[in-house]
N, CA, C and O atoms as CSV, one atom per row, in Angstrom:
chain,resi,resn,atom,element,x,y,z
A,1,UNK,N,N,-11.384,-103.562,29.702
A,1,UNK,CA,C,-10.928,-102.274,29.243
A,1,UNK,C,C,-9.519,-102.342,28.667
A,1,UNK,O,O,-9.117,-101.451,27.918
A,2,UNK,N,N,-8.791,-103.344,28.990
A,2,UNK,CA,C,-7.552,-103.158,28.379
A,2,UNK,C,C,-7.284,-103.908,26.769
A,2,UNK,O,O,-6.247,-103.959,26.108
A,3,UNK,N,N,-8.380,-104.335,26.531
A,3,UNK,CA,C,-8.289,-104.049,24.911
A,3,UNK,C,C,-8.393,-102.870,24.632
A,3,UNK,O,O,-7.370,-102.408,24.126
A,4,UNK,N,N,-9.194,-102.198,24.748
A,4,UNK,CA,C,-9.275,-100.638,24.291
A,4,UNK,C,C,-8.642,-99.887,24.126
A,4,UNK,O,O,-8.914,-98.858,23.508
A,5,UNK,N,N,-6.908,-100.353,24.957
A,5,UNK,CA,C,-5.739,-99.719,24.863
A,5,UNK,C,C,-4.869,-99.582,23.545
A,5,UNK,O,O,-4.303,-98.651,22.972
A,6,UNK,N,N,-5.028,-100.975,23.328
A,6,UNK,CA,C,-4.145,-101.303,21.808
A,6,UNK,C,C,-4.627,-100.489,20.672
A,6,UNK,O,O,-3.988,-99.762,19.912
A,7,UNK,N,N,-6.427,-100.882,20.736
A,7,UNK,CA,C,-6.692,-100.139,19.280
A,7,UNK,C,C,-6.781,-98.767,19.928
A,7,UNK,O,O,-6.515,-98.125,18.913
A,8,UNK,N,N,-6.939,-97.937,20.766
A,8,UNK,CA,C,-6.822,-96.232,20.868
A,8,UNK,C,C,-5.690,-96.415,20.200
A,8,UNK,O,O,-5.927,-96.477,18.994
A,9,UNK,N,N,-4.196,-96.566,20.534
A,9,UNK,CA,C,-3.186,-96.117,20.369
A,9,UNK,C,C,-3.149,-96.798,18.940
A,9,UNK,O,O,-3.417,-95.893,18.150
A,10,UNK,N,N,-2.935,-98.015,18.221
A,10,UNK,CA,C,-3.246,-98.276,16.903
A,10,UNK,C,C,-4.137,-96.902,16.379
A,10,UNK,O,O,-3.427,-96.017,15.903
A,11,UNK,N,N,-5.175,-96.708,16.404
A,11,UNK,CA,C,-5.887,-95.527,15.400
A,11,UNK,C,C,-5.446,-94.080,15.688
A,11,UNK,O,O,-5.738,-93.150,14.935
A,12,UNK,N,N,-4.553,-93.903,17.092
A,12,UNK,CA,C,-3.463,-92.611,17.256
A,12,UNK,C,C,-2.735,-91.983,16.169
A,12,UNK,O,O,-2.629,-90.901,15.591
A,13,UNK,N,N,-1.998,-93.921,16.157
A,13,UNK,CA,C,-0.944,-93.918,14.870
A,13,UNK,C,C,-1.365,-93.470,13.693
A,13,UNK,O,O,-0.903,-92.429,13.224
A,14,UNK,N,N,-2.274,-94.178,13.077
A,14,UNK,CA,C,-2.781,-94.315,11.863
A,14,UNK,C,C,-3.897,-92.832,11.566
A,14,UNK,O,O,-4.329,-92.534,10.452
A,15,UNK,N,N,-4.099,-92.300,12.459
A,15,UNK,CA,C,-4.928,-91.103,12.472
A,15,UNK,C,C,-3.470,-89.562,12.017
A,15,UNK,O,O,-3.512,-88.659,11.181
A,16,UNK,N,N,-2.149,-90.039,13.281
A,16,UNK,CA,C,-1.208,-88.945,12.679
A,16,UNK,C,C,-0.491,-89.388,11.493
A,16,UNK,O,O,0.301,-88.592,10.989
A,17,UNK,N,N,-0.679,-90.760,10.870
A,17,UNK,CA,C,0.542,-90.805,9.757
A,17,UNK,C,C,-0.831,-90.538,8.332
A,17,UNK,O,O,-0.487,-90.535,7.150
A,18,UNK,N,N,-1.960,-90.385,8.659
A,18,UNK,CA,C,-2.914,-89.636,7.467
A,18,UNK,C,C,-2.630,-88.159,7.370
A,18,UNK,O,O,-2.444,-87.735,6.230
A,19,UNK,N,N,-2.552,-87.122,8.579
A,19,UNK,CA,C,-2.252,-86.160,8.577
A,19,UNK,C,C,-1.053,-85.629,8.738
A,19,UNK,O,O,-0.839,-84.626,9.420
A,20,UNK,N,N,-0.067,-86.375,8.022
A,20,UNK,CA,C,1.546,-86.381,7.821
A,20,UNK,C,C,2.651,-85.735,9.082
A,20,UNK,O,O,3.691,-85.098,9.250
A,21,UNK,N,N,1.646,-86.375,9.712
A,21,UNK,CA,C,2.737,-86.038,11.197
A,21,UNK,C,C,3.667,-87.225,11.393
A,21,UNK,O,O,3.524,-88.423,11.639
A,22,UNK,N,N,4.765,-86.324,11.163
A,22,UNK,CA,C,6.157,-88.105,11.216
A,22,UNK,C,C,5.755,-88.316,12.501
A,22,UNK,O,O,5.033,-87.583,13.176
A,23,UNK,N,N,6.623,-90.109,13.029
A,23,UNK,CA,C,7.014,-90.612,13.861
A,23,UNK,C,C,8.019,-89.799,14.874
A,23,UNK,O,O,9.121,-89.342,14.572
A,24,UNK,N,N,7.327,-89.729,16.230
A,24,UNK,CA,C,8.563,-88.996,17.334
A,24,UNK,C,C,9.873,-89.783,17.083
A,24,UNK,O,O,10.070,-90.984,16.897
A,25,UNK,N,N,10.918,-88.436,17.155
A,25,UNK,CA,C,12.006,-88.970,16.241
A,25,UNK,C,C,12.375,-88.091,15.371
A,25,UNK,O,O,13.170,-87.188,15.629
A,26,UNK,N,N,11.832,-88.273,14.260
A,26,UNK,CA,C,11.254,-88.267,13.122
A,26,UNK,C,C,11.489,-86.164,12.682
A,26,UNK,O,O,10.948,-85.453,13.529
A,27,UNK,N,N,12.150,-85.449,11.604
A,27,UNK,CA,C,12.643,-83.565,11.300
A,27,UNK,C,C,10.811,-84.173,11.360
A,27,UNK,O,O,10.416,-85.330,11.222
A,28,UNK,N,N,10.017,-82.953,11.603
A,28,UNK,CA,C,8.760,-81.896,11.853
A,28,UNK,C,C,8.768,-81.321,10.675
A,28,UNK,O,O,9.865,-80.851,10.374
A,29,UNK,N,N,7.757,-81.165,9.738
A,29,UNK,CA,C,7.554,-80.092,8.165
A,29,UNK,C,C,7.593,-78.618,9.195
A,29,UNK,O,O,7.121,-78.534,10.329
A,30,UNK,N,N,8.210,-77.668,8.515
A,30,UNK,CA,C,7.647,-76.086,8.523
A,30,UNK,C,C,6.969,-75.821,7.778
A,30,UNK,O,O,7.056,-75.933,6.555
A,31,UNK,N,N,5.904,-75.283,8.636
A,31,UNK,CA,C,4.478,-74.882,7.795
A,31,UNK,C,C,4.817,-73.150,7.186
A,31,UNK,O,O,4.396,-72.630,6.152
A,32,UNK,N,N,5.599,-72.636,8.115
A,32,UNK,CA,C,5.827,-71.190,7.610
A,32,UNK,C,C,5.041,-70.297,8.378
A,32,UNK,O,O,5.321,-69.116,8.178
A,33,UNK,N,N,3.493,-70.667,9.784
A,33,UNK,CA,C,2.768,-69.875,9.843
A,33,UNK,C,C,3.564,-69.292,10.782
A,33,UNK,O,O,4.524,-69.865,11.298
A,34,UNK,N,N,3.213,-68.182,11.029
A,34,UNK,CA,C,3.821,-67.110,11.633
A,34,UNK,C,C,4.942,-66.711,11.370
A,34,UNK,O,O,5.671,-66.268,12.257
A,35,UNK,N,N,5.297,-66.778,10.170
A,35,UNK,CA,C,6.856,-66.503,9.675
A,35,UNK,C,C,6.642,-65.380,8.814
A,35,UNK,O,O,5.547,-65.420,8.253
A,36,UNK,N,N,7.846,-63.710,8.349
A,36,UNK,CA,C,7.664,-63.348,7.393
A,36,UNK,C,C,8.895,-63.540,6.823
A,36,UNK,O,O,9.899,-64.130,7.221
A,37,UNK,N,N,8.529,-62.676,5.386
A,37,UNK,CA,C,9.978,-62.969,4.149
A,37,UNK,C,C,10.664,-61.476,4.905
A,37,UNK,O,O,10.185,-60.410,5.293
A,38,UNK,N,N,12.137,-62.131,4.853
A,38,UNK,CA,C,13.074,-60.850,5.347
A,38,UNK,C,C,14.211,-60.858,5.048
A,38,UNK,O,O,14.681,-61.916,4.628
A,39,UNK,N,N,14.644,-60.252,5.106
A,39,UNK,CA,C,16.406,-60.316,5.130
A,39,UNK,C,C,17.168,-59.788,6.163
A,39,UNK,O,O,17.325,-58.582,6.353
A,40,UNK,N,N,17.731,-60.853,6.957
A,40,UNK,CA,C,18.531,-60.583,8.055
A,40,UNK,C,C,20.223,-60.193,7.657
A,40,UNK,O,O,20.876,-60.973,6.963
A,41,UNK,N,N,20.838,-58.860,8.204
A,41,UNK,CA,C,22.380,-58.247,8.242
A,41,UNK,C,C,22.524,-58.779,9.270
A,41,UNK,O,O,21.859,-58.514,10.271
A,42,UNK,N,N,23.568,-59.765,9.197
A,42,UNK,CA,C,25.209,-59.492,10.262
A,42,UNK,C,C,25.810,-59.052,10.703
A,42,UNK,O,O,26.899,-59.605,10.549
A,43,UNK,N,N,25.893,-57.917,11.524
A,43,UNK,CA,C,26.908,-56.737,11.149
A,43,UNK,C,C,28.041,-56.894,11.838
A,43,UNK,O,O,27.798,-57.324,12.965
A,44,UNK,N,N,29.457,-56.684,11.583
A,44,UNK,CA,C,30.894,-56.922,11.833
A,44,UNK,C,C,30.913,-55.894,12.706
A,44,UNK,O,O,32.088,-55.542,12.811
A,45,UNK,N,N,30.156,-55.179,13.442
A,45,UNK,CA,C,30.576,-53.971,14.845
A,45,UNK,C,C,29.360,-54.351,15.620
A,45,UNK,O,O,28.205,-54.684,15.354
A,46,UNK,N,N,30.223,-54.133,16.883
A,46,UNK,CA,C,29.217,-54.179,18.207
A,46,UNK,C,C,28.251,-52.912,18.174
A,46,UNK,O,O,28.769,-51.796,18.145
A,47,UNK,N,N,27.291,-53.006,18.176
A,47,UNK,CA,C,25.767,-52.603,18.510
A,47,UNK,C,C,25.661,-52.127,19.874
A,47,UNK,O,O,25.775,-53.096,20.625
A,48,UNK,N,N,25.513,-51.180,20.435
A,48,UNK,CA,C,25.346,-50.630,21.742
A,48,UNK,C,C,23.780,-50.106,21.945
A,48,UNK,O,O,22.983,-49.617,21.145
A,49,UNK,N,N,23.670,-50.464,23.567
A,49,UNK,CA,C,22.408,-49.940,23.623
A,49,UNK,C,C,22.361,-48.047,23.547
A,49,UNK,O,O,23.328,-47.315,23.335
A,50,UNK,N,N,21.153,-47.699,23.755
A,50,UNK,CA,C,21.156,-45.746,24.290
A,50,UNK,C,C,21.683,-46.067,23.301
A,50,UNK,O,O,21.903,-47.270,23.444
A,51,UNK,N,N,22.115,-45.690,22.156
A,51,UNK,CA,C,22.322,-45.083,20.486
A,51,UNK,C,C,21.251,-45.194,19.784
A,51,UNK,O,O,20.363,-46.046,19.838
A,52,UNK,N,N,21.408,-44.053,18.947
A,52,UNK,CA,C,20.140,-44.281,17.859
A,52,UNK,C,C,21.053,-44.359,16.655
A,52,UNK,O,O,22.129,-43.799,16.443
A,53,UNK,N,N,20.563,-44.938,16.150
A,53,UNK,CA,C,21.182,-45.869,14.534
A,53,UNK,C,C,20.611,-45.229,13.493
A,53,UNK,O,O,19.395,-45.171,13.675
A,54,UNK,N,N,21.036,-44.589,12.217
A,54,UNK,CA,C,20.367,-44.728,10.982
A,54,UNK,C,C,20.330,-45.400,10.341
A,54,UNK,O,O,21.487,-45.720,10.067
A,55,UNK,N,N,19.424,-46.126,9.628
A,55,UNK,CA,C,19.594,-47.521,9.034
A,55,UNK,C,C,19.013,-47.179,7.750
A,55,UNK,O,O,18.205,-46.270,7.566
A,56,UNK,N,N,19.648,-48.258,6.552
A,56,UNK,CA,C,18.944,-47.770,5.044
A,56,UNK,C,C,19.109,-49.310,4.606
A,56,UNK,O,O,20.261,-49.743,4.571
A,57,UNK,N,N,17.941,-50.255,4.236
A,57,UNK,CA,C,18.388,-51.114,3.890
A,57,UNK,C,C,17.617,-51.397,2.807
A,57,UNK,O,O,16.515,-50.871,2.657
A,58,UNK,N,N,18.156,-52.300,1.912
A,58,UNK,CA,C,17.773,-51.835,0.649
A,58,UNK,C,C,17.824,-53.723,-0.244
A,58,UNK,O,O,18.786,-54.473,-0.410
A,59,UNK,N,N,16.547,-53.873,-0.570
A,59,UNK,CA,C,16.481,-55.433,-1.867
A,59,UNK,C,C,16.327,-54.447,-3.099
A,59,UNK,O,O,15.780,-53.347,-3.018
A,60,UNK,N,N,16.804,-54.910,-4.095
A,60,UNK,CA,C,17.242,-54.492,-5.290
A,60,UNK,C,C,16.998,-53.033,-5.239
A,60,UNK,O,O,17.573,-52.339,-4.400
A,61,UNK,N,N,16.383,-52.665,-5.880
A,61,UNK,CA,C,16.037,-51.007,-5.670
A,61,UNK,C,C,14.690,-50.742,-4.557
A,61,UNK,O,O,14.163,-49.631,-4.496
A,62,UNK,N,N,14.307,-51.683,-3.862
A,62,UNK,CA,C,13.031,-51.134,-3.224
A,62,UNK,C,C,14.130,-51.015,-1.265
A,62,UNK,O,O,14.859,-51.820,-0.687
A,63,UNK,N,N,13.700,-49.747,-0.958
A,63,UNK,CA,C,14.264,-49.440,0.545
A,63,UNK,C,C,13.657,-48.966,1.250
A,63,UNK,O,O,12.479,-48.638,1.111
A,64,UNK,N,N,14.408,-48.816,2.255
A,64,UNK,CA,C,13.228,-48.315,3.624
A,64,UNK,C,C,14.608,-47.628,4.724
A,64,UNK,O,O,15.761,-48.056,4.781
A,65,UNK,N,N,14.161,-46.763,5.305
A,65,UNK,CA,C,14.796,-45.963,5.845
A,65,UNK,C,C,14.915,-45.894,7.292
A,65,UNK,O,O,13.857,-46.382,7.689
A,66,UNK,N,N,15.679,-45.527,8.404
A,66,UNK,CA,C,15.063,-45.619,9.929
A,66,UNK,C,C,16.078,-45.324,10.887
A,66,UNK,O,O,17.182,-45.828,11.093
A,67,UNK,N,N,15.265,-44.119,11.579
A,67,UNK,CA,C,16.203,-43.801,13.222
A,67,UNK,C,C,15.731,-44.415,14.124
A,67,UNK,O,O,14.948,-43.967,14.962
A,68,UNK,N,N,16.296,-45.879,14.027
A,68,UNK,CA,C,16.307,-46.601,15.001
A,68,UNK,C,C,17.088,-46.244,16.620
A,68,UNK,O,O,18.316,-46.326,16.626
A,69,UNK,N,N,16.630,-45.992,17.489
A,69,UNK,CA,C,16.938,-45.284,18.912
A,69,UNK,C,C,16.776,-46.690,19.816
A,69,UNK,O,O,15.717,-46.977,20.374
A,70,UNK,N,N,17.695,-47.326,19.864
A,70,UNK,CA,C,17.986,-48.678,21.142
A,70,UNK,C,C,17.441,-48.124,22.721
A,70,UNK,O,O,17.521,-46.915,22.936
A,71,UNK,N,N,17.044,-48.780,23.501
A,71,UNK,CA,C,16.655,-48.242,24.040
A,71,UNK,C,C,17.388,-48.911,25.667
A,71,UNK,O,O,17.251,-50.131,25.569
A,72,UNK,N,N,18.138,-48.559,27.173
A,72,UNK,CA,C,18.837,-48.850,27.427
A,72,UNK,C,C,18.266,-50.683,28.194
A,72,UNK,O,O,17.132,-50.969,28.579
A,73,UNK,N,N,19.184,-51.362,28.190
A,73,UNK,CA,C,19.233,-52.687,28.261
A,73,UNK,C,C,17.688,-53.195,29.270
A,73,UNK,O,O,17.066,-52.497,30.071
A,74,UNK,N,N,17.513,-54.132,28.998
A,74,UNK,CA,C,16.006,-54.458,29.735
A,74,UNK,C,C,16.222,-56.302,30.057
A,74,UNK,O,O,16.925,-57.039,29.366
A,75,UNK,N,N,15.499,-56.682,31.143
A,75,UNK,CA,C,15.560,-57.880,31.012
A,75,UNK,C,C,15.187,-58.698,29.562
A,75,UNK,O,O,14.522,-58.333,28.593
A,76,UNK,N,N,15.929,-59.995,29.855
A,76,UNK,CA,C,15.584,-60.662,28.601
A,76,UNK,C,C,16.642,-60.925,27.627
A,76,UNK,O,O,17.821,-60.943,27.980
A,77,UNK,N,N,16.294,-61.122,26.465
A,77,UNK,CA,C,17.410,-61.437,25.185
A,77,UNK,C,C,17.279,-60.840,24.798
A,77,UNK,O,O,18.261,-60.558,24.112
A,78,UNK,N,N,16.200,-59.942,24.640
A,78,UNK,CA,C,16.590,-58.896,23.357
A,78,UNK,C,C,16.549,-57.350,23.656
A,78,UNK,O,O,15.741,-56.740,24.356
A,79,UNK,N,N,17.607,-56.883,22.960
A,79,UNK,CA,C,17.600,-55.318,23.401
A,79,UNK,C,C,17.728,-54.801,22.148
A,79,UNK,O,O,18.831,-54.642,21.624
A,80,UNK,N,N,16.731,-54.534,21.640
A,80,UNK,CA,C,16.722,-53.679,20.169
A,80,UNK,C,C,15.362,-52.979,20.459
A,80,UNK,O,O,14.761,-52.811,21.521
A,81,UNK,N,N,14.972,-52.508,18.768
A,81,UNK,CA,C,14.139,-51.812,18.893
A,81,UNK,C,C,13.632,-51.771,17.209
A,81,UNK,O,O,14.466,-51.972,16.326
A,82,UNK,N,N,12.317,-51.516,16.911
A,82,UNK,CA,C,11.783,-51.292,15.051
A,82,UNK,C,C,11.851,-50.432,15.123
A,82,UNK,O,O,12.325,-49.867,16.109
A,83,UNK,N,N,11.253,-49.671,13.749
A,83,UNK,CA,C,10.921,-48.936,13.411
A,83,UNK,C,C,10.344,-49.436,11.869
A,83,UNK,O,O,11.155,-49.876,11.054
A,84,UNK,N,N,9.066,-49.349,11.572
A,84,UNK,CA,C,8.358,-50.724,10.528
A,84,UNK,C,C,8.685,-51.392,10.011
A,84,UNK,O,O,8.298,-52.444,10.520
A,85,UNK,N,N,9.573,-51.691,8.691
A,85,UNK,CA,C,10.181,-52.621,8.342
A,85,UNK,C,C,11.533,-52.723,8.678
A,85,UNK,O,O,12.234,-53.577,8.136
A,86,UNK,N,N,12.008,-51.901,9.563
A,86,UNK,CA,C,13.339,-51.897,9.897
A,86,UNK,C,C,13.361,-52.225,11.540
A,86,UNK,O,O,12.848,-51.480,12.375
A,87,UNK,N,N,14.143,-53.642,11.885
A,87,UNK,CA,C,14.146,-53.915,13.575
A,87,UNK,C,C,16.135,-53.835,14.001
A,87,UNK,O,O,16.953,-53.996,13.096
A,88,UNK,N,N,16.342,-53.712,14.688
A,88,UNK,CA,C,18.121,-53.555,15.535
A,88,UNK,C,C,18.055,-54.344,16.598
A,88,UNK,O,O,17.416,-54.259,17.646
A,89,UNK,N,N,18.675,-54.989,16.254
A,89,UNK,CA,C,19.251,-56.209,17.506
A,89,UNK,C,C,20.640,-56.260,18.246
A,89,UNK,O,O,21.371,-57.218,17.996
A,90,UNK,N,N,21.132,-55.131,19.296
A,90,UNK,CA,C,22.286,-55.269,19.720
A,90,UNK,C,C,22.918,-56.461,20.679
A,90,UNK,O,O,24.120,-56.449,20.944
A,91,UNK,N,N,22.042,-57.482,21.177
A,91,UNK,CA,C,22.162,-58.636,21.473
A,91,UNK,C,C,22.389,-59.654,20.327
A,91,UNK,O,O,22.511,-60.775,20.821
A,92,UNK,N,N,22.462,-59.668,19.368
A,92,UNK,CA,C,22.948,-60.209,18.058
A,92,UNK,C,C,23.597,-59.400,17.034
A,92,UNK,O,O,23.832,-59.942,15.953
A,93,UNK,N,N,23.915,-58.205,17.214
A,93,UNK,CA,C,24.479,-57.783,16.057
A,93,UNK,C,C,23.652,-57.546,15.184
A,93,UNK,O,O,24.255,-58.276,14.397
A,94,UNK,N,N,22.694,-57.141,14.508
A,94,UNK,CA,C,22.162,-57.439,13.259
A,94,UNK,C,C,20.644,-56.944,13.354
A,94,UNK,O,O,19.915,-57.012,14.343
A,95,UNK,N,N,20.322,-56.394,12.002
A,95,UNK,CA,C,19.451,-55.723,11.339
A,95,UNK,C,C,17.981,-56.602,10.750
A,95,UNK,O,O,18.300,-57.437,9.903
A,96,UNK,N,N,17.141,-56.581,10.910
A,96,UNK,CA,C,16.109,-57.218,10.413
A,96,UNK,C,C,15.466,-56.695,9.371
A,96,UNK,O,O,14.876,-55.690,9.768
A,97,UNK,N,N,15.271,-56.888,8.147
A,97,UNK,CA,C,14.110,-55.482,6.819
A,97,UNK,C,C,13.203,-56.771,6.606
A,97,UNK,O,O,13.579,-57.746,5.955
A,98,UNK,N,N,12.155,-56.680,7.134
A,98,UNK,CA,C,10.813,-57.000,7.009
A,98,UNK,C,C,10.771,-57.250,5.154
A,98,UNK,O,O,11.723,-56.854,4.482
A,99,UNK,N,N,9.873,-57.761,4.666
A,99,UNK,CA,C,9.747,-57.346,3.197
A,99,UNK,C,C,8.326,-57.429,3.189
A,99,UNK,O,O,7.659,-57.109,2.205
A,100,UNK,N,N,7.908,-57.793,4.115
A,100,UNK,CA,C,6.242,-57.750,4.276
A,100,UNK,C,C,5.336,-58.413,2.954
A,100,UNK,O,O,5.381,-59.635,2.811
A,101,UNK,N,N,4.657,-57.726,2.158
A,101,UNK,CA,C,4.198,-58.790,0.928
A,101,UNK,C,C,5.075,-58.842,-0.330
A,101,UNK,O,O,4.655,-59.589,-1.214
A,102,UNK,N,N,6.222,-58.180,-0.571
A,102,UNK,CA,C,7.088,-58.216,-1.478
A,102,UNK,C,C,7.217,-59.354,-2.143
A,102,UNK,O,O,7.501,-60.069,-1.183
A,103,UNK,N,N,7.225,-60.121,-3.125
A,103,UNK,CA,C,7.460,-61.374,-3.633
A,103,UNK,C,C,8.975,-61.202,-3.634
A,103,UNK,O,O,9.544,-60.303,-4.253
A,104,UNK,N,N,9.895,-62.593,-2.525
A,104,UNK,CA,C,11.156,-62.214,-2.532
A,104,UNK,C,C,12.206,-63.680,-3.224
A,104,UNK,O,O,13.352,-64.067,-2.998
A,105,UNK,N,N,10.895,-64.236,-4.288
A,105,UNK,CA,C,11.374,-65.614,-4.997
A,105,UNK,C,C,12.362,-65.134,-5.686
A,105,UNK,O,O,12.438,-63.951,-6.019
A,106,UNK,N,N,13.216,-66.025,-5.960
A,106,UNK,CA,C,14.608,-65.889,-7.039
A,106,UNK,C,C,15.738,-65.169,-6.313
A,106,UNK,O,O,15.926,-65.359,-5.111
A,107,UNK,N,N,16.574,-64.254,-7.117
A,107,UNK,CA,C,17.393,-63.637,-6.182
A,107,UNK,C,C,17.838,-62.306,-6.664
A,107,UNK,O,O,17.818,-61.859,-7.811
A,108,UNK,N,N,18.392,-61.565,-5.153
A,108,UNK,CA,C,17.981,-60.351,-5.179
A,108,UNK,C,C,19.248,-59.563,-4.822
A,108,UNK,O,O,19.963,-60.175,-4.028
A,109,UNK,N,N,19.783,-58.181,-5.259
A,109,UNK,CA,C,20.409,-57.340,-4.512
A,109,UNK,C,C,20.190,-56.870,-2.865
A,109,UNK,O,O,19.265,-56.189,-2.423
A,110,UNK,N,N,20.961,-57.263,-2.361
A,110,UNK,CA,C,20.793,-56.672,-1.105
A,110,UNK,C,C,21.443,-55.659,-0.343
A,110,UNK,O,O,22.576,-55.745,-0.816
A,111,UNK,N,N,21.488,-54.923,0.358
A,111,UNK,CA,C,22.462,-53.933,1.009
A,111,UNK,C,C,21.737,-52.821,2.137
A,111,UNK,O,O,20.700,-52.164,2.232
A,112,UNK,N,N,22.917,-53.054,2.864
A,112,UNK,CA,C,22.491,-52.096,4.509
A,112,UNK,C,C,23.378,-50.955,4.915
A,112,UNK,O,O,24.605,-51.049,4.944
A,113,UNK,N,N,22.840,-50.092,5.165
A,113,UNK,CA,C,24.084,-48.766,5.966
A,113,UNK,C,C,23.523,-48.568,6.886
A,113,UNK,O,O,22.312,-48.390,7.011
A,114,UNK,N,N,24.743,-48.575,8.058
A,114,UNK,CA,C,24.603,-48.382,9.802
A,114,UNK,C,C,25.184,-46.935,9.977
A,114,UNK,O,O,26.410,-46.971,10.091
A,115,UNK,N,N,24.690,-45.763,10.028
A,115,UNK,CA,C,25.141,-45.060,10.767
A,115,UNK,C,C,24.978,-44.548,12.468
A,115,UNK,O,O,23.930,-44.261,13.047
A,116,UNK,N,N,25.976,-44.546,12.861
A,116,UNK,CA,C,25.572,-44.110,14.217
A,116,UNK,C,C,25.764,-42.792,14.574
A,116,UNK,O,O,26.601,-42.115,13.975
A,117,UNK,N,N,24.821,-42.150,15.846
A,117,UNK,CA,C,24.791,-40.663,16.076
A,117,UNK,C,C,26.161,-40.111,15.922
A,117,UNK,O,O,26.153,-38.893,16.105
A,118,UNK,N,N,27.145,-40.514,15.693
A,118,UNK,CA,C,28.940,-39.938,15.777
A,118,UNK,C,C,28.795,-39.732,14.436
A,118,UNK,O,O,28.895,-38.532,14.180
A,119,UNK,N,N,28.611,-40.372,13.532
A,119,UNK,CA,C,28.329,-40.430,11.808
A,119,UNK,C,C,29.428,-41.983,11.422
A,119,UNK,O,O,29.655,-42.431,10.298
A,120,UNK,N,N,29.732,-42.304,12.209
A,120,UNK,CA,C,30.691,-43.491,11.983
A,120,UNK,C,C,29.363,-44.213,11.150
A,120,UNK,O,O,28.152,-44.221,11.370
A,121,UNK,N,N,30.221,-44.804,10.092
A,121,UNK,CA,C,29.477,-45.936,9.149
A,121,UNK,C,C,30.133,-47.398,9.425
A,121,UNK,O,O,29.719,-48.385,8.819
């Protein structure tokens, strides 16, 4: 039986380097599945939970609108909240706009407004 060892693991090899799986080691391809096209904001102010946010974020002229309402802190990393193409992340700072099937090749205008229930922008 211990021939059988060499060639399993020989045709292992030669079975993942047909189906372009690098050598362990070796950057992994991104396939993209489960990924969408988006555009992630940064935003330069702390994000609090319990607030609801108005959000307007906007690729060239196409936008989407949203009273995003945080909801108060929960186990875990993330404490935000959607509203469809619009998600709030006060554990990161920052805004998520979905673009869902939008073709978002080449390049694009982008822009976001945060208002919060005070009206502070």
């Amino acid at each position: 039986m211990r021939s059988f060892v060499p060639i399993a693991a020989a045709l292992l090899l030669v079975a993942c380097d047909a189906l372009g799986v690098p050598p362990l080691g070796q950057p992994r391809p991104c396939t993209g599945i489960g990924c969408e096209s988006g555009v992630r904001f940064n935003l330069d102010v702390d994000l609090v939970a319990e607030v609801a946010y108005e959000v307007t974020a906007c690729v060239d002229d196409i936008c989407d609108e949203g009273i995003l309402e945080v909801p108060p802190p929960a186990d875990g990393p993330f404490t935000g909240t959607s509203d469809g193409a619009l998600t709030i992340a006060t554990d990161t700072d920052s805004i998520f706009y979905s673009l869902g099937s939008l073709d978002a090749s080449g390049r694009h205008r982008v822009s976001v407004t945060v208002r919060s229930e005070s009206g502070d922008t």
